[in-house]
LOMAR-516232 format. One record per residue (C-alpha): x, y, z; residue number from 0; residue in one letter. Coordinates in steps of 0.5 Angstrom, whole numbers. Layout:
+-------+-------+-------+-----+-----+
!     X !     Y !     Z !   n ! res !
+-------+-------+-------+-----+-----+
!     X !     Y !     Z ! NUM !   A !
...
+-------+-------+-------+-----+-----+
This chain:
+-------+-------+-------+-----+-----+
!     X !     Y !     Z !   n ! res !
+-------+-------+-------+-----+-----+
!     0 !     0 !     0 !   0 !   X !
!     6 !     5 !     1 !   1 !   X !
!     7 !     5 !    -6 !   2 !   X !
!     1 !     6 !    -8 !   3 !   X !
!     0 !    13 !    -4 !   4 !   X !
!     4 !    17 !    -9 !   5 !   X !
!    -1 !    15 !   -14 !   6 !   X !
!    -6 !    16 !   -10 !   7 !   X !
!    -4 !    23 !    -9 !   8 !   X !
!    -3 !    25 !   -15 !   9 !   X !
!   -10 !    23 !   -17 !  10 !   X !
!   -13 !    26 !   -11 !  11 !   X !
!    -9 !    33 !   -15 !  12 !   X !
!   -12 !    33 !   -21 !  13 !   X !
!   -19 !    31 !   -19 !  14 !   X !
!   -17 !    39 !   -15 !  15 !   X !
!   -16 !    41 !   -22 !  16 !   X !
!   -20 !    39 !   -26 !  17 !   X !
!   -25 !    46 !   -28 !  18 !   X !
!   -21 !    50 !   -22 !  19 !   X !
!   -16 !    55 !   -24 !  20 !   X !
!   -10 !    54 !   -22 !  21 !   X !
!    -9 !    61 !   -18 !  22 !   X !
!   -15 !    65 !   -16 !  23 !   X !
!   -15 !    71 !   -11 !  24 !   X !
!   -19 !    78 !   -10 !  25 !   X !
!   -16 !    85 !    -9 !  26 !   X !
!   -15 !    87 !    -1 !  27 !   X !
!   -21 !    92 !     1 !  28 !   X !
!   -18 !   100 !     3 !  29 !   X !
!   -18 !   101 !    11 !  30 !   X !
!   -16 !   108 !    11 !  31 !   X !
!   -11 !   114 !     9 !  32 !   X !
!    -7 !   117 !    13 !  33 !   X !
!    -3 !   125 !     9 !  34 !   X !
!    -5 !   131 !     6 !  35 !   X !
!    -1 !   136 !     2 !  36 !   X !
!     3 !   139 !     6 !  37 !   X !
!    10 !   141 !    11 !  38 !   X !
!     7 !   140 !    17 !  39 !   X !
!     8 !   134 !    21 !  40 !   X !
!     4 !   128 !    18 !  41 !   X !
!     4 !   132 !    11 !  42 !   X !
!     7 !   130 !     5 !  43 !   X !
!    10 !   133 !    -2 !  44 !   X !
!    10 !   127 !    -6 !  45 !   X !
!    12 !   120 !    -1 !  46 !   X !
!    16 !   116 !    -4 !  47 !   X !
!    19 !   110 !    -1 !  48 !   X !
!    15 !   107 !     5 !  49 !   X !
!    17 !   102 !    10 !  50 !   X !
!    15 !    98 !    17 !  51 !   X !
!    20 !    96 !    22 !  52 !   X !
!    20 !    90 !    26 !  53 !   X !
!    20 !    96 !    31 !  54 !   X !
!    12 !    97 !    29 !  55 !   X !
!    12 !   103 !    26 !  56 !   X !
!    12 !   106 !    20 !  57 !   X !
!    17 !   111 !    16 !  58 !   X !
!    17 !   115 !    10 !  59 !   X !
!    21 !   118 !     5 !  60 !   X !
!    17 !   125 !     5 !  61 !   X !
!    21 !   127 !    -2 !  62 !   X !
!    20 !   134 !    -4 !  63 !   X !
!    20 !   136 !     5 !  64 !   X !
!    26 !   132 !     4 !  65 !   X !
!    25 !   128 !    11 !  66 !   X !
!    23 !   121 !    14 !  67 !   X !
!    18 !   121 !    18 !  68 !   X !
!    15 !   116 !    23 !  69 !   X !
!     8 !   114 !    24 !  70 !   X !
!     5 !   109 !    28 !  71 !   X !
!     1 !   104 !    24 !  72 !   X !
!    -5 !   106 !    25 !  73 !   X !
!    -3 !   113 !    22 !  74 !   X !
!    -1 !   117 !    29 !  75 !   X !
!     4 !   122 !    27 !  76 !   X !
!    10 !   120 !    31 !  77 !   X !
!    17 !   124 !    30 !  78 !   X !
!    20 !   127 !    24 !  79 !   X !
!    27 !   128 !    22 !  80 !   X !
!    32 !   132 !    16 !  81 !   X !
!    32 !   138 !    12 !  82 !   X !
!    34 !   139 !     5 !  83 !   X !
!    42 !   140 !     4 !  84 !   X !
!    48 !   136 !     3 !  85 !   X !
!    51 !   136 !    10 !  86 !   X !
!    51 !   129 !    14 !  87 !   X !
!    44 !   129 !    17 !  88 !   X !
!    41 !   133 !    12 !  89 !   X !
!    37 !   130 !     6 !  90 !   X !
!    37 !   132 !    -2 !  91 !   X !
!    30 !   128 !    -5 !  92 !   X !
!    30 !   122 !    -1 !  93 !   X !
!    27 !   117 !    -4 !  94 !   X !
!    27 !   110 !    -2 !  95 !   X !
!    27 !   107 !     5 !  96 !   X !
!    29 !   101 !     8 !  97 !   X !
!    29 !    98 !    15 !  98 !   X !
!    36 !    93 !    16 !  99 !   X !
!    35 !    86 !    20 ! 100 !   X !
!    39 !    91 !    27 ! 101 !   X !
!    33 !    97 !    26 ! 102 !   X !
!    37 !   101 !    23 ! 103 !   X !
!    34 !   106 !    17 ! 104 !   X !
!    37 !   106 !    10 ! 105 !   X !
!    35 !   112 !     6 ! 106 !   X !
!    37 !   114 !    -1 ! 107 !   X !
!    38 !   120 !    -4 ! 108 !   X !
!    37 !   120 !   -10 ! 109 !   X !
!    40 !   128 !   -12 ! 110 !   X !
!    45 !   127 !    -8 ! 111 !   X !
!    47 !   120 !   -10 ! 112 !   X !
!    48 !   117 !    -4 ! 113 !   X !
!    46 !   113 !     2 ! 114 !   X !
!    45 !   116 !     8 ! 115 !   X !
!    43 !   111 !    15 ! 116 !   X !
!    40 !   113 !    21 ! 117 !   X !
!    37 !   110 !    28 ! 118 !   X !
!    30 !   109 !    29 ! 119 !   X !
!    30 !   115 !    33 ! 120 !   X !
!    33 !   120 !    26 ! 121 !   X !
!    40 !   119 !    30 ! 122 !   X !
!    46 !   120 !    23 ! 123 !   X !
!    50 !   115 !    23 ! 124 !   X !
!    54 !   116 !    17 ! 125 !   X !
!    53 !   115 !     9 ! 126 !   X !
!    55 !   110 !     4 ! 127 !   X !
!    56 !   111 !    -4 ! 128 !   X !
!    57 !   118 !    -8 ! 129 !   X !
!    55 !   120 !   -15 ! 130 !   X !
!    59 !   117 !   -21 ! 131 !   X !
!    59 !   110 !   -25 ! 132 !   X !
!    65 !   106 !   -21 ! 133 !   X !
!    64 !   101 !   -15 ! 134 !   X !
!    60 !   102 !   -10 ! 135 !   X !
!    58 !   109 !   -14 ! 136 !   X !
!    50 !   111 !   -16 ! 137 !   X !
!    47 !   115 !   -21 ! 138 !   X !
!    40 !   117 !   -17 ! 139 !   X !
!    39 !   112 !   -13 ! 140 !   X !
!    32 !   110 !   -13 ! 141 !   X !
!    30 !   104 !    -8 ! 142 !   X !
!    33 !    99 !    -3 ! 143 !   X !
!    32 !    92 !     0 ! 144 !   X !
!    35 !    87 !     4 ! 145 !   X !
!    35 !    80 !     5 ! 146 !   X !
!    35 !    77 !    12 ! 147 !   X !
!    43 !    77 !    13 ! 148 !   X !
!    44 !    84 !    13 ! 149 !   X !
!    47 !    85 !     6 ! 150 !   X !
!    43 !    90 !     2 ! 151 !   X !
!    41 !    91 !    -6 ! 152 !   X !
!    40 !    98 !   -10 ! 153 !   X !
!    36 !   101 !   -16 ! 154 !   X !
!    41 !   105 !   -19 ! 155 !   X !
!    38 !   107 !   -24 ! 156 !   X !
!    42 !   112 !   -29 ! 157 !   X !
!    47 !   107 !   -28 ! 158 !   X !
!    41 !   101 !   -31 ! 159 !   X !
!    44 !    96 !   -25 ! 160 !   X !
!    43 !    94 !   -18 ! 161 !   X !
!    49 !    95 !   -13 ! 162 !   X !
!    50 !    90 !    -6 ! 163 !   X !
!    53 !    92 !    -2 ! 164 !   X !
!    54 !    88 !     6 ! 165 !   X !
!    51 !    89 !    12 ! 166 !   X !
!    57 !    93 !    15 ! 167 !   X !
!    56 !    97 !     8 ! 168 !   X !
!    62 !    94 !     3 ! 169 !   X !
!    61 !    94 !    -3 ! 170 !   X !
!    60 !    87 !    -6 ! 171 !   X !
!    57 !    86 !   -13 ! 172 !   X !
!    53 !    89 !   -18 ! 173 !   X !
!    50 !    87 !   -25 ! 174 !   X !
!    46 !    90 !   -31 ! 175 !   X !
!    47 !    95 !   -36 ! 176 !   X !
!    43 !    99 !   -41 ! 177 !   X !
!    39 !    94 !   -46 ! 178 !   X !
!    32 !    91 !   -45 ! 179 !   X !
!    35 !    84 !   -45 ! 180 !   X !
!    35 !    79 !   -39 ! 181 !   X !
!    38 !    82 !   -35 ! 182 !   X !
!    39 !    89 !   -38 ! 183 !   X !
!    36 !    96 !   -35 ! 184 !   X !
!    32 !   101 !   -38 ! 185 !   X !
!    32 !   105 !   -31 ! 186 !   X !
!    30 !   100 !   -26 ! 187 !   X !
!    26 !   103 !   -20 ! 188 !   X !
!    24 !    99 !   -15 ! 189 !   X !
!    28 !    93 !   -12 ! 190 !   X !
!    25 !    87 !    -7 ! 191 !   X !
!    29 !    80 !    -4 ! 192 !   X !
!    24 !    74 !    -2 ! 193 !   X !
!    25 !    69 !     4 ! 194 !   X !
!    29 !    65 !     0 ! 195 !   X !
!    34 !    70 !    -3 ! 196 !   X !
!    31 !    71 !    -9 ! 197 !   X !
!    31 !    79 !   -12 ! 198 !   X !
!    26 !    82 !   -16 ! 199 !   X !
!    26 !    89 !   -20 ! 200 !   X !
!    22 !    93 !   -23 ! 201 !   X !
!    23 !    97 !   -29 ! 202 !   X !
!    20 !   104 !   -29 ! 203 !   X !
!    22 !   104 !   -37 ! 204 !   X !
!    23 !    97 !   -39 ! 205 !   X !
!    16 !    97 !   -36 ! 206 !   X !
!    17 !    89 !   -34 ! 207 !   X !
!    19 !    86 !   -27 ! 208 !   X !
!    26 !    82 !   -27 ! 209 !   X !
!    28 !    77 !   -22 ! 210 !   X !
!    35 !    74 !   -20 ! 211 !   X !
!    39 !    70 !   -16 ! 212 !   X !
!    43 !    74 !   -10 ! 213 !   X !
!    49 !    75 !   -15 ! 214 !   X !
!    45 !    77 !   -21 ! 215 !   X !
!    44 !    71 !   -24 ! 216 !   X !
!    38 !    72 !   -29 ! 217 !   X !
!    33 !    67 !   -27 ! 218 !   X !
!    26 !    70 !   -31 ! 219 !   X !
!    22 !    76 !   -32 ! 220 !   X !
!    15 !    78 !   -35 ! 221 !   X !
!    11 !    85 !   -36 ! 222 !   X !
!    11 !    89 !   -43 ! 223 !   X !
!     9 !    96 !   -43 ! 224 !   X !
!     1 !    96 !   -43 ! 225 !   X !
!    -5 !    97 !   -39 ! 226 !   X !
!    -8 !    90 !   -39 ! 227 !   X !
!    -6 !    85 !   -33 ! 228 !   X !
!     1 !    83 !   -32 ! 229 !   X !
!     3 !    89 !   -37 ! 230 !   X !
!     6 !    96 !   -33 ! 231 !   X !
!     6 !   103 !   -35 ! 232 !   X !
!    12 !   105 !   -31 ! 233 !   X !
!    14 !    99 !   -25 ! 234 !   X !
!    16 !   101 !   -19 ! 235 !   X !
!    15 !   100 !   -12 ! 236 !   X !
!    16 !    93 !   -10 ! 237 !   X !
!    14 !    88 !    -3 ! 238 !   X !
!    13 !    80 !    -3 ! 239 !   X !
!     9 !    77 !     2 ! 240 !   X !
!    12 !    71 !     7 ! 241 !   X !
!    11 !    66 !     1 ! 242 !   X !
!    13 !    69 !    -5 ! 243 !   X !
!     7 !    72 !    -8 ! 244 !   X !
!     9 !    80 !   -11 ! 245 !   X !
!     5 !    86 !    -9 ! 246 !   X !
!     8 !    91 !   -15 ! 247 !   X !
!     6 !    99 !   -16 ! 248 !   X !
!     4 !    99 !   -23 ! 249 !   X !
!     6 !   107 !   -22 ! 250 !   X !
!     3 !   110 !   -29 ! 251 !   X !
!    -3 !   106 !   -29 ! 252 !   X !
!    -5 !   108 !   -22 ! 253 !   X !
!    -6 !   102 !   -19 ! 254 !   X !
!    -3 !    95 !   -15 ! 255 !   X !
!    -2 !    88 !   -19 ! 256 !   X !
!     0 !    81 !   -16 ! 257 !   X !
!     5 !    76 !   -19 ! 258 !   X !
!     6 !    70 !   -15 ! 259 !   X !
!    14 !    69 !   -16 ! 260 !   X !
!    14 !    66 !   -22 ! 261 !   X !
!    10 !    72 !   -26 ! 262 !   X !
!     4 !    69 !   -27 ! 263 !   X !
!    -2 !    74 !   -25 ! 264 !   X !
!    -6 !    74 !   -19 ! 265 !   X !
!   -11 !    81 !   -18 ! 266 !   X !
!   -10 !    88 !   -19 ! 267 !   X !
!   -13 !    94 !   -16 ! 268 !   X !
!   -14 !   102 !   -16 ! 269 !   X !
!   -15 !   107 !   -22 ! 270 !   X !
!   -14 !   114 !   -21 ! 271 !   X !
!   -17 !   119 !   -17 ! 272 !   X !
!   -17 !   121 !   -10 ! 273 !   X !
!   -23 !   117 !    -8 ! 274 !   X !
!   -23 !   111 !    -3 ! 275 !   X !
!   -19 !   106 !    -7 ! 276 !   X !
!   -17 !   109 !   -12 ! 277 !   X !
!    -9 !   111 !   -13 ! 278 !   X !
!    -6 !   116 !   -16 ! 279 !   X !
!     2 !   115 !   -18 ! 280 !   X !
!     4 !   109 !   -12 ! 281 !   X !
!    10 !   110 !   -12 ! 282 !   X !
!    12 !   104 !    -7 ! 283 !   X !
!     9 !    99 !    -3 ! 284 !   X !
!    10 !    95 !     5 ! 285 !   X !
!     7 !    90 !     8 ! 286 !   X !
!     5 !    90 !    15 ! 287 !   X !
!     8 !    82 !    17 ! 288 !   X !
!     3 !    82 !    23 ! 289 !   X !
!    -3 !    82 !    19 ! 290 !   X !
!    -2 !    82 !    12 ! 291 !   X !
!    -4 !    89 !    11 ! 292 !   X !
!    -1 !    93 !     6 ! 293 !   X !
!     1 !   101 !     6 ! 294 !   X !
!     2 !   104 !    -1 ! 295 !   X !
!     6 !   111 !    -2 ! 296 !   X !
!     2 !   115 !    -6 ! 297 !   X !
!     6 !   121 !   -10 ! 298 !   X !
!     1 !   125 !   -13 ! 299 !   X !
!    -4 !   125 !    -7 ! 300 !   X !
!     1 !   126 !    -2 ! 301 !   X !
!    -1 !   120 !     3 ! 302 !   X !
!    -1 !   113 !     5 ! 303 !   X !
!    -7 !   109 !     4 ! 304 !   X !
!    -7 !   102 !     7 ! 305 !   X !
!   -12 !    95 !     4 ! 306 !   X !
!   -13 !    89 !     8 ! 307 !   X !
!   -10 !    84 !     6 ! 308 !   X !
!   -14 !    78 !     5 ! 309 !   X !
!   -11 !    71 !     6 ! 310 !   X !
!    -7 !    67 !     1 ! 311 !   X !
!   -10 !    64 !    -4 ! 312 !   X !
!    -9 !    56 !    -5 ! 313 !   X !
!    -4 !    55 !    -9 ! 314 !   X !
!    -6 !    48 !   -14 ! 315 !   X !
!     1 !    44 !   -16 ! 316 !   X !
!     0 !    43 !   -24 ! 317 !   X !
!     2 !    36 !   -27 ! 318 !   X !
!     9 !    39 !   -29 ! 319 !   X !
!    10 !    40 !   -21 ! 320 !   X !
!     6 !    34 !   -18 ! 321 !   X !
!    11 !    29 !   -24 ! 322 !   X !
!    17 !    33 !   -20 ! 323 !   X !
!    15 !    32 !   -14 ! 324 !   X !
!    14 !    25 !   -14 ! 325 !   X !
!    20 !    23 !   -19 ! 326 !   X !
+-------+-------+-------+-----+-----+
């Protein structure tokens, strides 16, 4: 009978498959916003990055304030740091935001083509990188994410490659030129690594998604320019959930799609407006890990709105990985 229980299993999937797609999801509800235009605190002038820590809370990088601001995760304002400059603490159109595995905050300035790392608190820490094309260098940097080692991935988008760099900020690798091939960039904006390890980049000219190994190997990409599902007007901001699935800013089609890791799509949501779940420009995108909620930075609308994420769909094995799982 042991031998026969494959068998079984396998009959018993295809038996799920038959007249059953084989992924199948619904778009998140809106919860609420938090933002309106503005200097004050609480304010934007065209959010850009978005991140939660494990802390709780929620950062943002206020572009044209040229800030981080801290807000607890129910929009309450909490704390505000930076001022437009070039000087160590100050800030020159800050764009993305990441939180590293020891809650220290990494942010990018995209005029001034650096790094620029703080506490959780607004403390100044130091800088990395500085304008030019050679290792460790940027060209308007854009996004930045880190994998659960510590090491950290950029968008460096006039130099069409992405940069690693260590978790004690060593320059590491990077991969990419300009060119619509695998593995070439046409201004990449937005940069994500899974819990295995794996790196997604968006395209805000290529308009397609790319995905790699921690050492830039290629490893498959899916988009084209359009408004049809799966297809981009500008990808940018990017968050995987803990299995995999991708939650993509579709930032000039003023809306969200979901991919699984593979690139199949899942759902979509927003158009433009102001209104409840509507989305005009979304610029990046960050999970909550303790709900699933999802909080998007609006550009244009100057402020964070937040959808509830509804489970997971169930992923149904296809033949191909049933064979595989079995062989």
């Amino acid at each position: 009978m042991a031998r026969l229980l494959p068998i079984v299993m396998c009959v018993a999937v295809l038996l799920c498959l038959c007249g059953v797609p084989a992924f199948a999801d619904s778009p998140p509800a809106p919860l609420f916003t938090f933002g309106t235009l503005g200097s004050g605190p609480g304010q934007f002038d065209h959010p850009s990055g978005i991140a939660i820590g494990a802390d709780g809370f929620v950062y943002v990088a206020d572009q044209h304030n040229h800030r981080v601001e801290k807000f607890k995760k129910d929009g309450t304002f909490v704390m505000q740091w930076g001022s437009y400059g070039g000087a160590p603490g100050q800030l020159n159109y800050p764009t993305g935001i990441a939180v590293a595995p020891n809650g220290t905050i990494y942010v990018t300035e995209n005029q001034a083509h650096r790094i620029s790392v703080f506490t959780s608190t607004g403390g100044f820490l130091g800088t990395v990188g500085g304008f030019g094309s050679g290792p460790g260098q940027f060209e308007y940097p854009v996004f930045i994410a880190f994998d659960a080692a510590g090491n950290y991935y950029v968008d460096d988008s006039e130099n069409n490659r992405i940069d690693k760099f260590s978790s004690l900020n060593f320059f590491v690798t990077s991969w990419g030129t300009y060119g619509s091939g695998p593995g070439q960039f046409e201004q990449p904006y937005g940069v994500e690594v899974d819990a295995l390890g794996f790196v997604y980049v968006g395209e805000y000219g290529g308009s397609r998604v790319q995905k790699f190994t921690d050492t830039g190997g290629f490893v498959a990409s899916w988009g084209s320019f359009g408004t049809a599902d799966g297809q981009f007007y500008a990808a940018e901001g990017i968050v995987a959930d803990n299995i995999g699935n991708l939650y993509i800013c579709d930032t000039g089609n003023n809306r969200i799609q979901k991919f699984t890791d593979g690139g199949t799509f899942l759902t979509k949501w927003g158009m433009q407006g102001n209104g409840v779940g509507q989305l005009y420009t979304p610029a990046d995108i960050a999970m909550d890990p303790s709900t699933g909620n999802l909080y998007v930075a609006e550009w244009n609308n100057a402020r964070v709105q937040v959808f509830g994420n509804p489970p997971t769909a169930v992923h149904h094995l296809s033949w191909g990985e049933v064979k595989k799982e079995y062989r």
